[in-house]
C-alpha positions as CSV (number, residue, x, y, z in Angstrom):
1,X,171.3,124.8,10.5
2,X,171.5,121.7,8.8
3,X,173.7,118.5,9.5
4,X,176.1,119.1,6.4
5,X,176.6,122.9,7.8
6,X,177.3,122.2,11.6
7,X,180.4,119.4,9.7
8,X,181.0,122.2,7.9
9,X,181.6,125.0,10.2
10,X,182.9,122.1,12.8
11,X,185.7,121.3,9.6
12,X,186.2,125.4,9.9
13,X,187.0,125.4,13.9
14,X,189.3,122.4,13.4
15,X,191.6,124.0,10.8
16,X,191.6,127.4,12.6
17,X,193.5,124.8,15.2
18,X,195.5,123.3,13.2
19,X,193.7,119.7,13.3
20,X,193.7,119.0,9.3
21,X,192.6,115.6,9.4
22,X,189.7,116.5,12.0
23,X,188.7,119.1,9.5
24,X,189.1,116.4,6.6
25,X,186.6,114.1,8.7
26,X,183.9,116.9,9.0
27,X,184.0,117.7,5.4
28,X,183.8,114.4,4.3
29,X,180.8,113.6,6.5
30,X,179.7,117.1,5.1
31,X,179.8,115.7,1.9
32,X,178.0,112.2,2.7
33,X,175.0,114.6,3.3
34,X,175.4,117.0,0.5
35,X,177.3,115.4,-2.4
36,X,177.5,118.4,-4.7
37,X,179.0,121.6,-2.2
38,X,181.0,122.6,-4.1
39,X,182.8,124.9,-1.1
40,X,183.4,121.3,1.1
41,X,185.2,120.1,-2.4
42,X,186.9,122.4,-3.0
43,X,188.1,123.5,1.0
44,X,188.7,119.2,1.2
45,X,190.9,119.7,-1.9
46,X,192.8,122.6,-0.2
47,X,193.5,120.5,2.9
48,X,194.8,117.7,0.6
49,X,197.4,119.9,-0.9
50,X,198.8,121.2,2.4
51,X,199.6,117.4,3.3
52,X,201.0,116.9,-0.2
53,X,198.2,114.8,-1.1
54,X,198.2,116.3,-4.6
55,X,196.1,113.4,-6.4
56,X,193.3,113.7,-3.8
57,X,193.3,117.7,-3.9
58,X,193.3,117.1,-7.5
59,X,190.0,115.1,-7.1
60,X,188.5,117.4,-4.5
61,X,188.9,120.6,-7.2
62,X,187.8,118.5,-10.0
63,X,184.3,117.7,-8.1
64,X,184.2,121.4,-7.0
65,X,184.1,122.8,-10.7
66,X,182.0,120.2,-11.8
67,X,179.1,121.2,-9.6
68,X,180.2,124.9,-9.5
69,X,181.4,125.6,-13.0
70,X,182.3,129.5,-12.3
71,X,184.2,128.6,-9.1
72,X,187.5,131.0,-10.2
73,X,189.0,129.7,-6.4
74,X,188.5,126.6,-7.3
75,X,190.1,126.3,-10.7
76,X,193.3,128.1,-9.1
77,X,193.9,125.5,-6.7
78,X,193.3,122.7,-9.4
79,X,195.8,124.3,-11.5
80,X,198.6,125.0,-8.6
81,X,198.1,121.3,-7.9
82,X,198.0,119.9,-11.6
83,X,201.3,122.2,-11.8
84,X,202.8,120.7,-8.5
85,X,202.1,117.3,-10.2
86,X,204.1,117.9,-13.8
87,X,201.0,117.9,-15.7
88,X,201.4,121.2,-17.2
89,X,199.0,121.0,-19.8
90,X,196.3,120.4,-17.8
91,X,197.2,123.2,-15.3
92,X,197.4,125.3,-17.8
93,X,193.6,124.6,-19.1
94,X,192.9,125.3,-15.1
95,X,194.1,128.3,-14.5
96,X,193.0,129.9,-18.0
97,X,189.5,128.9,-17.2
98,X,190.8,130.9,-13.5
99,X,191.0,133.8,-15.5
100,X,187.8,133.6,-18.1
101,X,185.9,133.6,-14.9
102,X,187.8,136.5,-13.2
103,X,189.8,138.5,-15.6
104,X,191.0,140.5,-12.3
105,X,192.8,137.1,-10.9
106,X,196.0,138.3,-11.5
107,X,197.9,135.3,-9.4
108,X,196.0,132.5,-12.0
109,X,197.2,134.9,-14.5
110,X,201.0,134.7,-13.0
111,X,200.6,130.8,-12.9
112,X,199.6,130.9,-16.2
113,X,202.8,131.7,-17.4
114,X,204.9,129.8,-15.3
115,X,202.8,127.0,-16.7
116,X,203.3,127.6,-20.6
117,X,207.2,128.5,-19.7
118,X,208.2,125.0,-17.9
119,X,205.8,123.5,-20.7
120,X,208.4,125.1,-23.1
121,X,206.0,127.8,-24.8
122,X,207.8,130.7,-24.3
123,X,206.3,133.5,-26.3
124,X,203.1,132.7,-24.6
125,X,204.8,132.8,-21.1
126,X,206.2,136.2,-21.6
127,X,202.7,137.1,-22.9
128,X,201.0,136.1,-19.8
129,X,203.5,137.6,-17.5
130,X,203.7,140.9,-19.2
131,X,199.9,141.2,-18.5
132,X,200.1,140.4,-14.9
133,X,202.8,143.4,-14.8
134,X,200.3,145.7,-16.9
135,X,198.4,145.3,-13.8
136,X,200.4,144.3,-11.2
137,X,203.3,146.2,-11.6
138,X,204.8,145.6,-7.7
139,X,205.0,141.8,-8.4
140,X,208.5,141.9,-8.9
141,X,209.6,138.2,-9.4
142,X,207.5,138.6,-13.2
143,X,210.8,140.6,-14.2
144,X,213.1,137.7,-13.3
145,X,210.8,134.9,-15.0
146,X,210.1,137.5,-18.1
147,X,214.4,137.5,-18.0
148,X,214.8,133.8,-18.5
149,X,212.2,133.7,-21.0
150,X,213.8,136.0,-23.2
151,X,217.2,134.8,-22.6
152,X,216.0,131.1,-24.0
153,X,214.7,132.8,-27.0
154,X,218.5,134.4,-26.9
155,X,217.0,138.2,-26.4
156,X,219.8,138.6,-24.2
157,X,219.5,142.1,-24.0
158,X,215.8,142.1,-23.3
159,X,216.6,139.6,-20.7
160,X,219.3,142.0,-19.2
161,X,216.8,144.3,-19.0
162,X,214.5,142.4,-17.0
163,X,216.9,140.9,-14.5
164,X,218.3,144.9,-13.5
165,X,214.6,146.3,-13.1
166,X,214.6,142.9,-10.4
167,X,217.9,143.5,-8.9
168,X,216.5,147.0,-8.1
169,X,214.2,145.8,-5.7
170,X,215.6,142.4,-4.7
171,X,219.5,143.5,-4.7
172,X,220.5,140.1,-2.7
173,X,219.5,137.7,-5.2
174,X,222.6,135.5,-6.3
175,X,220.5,133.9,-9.0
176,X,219.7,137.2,-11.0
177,X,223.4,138.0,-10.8
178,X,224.4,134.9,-12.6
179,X,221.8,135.2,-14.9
180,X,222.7,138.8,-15.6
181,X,226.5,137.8,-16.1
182,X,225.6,134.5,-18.9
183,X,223.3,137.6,-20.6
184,X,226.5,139.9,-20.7
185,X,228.7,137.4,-21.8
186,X,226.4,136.2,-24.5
187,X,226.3,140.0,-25.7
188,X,230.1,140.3,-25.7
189,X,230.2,142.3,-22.3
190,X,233.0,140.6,-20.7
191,X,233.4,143.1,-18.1
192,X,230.0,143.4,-17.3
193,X,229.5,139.6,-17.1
194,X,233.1,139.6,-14.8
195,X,231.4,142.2,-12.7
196,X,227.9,140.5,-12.2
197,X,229.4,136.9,-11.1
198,X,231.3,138.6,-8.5
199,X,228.5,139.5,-6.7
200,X,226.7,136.3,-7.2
201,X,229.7,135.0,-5.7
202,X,229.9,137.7,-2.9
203,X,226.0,136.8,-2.3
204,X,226.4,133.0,-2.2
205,X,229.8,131.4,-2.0
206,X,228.4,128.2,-3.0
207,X,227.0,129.0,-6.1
208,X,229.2,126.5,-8.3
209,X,227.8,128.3,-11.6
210,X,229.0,131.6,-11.1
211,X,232.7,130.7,-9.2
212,X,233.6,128.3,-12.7
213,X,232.7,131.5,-15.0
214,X,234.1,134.0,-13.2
215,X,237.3,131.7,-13.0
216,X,237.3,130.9,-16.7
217,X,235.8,134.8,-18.0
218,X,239.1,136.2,-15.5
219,X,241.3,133.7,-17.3
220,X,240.0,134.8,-20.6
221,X,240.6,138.2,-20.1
222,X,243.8,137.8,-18.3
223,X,245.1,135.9,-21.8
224,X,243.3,138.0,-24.5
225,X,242.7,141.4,-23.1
């Protein structure tokens, strides 16, 4: 075993207790010995995100792709921190280059859209997380993100859609009630959108959003109906 290997698998005992800096030590001094592993770049980059050190994992990632140019791993974790960081074009170019590599890396693929949604490209959100349910169908949360994509393209009934298939299986979620009421109300529903507020409201007492449109939605129908 060489010099760069025993910092290497001396970086791997120290994070399996714990000791992240320790392990950031070994894989520098790893790295003073062989420049271009891409695996001590990329595992330095990964400890650099668990302490928030987002421009330094970024750095790490970046050297890992550049001397391993198919390293799917590797790209993820660039693009996770690139997205952590606001710079969502750039993760975006990450995690796509995630998924030319491994067309089966369905979690780069979920990333993807999150990326293009908060980066205001909607069609292409919904795009990307309708794949990941095409072959993921369990990941839930895709239904709630597909929902508030297609309610800011004002699908509203698409969008209702998508938030019930996700109140199925996570019934306790006070955001997905609101969301389904403003979908309901913005379809005319008032009843409906009375209905779904309460339970936000029953879920989470503090949820400002829902108690003022419940308040003013009873009001209404108290006045006009």
């Amino acid at each position: 075993m060489g010099k760069a290997e025993e910092h290497m698998d001396k970086a791997c005992s120290n994070l399996r207790e714990g000791k992240l800096r320790d392990a950031v030590n070994e894989y520098k001094e790893a790295l003073k010995l062989d420049p271009e592993n891409a695996i001590a770049h990329k595992s330095l980059g990964s400890i650099y995100y668990r302490l928030t050190m987002l421009d330094e994992s970024i750095e790490e990632f970046e050297e890992a792709v550049k001397h391993h140019p198919k390293y799917a791993d590797a790209y993820y974790e660039l693009g996770v921190s690139l997205y952590r960081r606001g710079r969502l074009e750039d993760s975006i170019k990450a995690f796509d280059q995630a998924v030319k590599i491994n067309p089966n890396f369905h979690i780069a693929r979920y990333w993807l859209g999150l990326s293009y949604y908060y980066a205001g490209k909607l069609h292409e959100a919904i795009n990307y997380f309708k794949q990941v349910l095409e072959k993921e169908s369990h990941v839930v949360i895709v239904h709630y993100h597909l929902g508030v994509a297609y309610a800011r393209l004002g699908k509203f009934n698409d969008a209702i859609s998508e938030f019930e298939v996700f109140l199925k299986e996570v019934p306790g979620s006070a955001a997905a009630y609101y969301n389904l009421g403003r979908n309901y109300y913005n379809t005319g529903r008032v009843e409906k959108a009375i209905e779904n507020f309460k339970k936000a409201v029953e879920l989470d007492p503090e949820d400002e959003r829902s108690k003022k449109n419940l308040e003013t939605l009873e009001d209404l129908r108290s006045k006009f109906f």
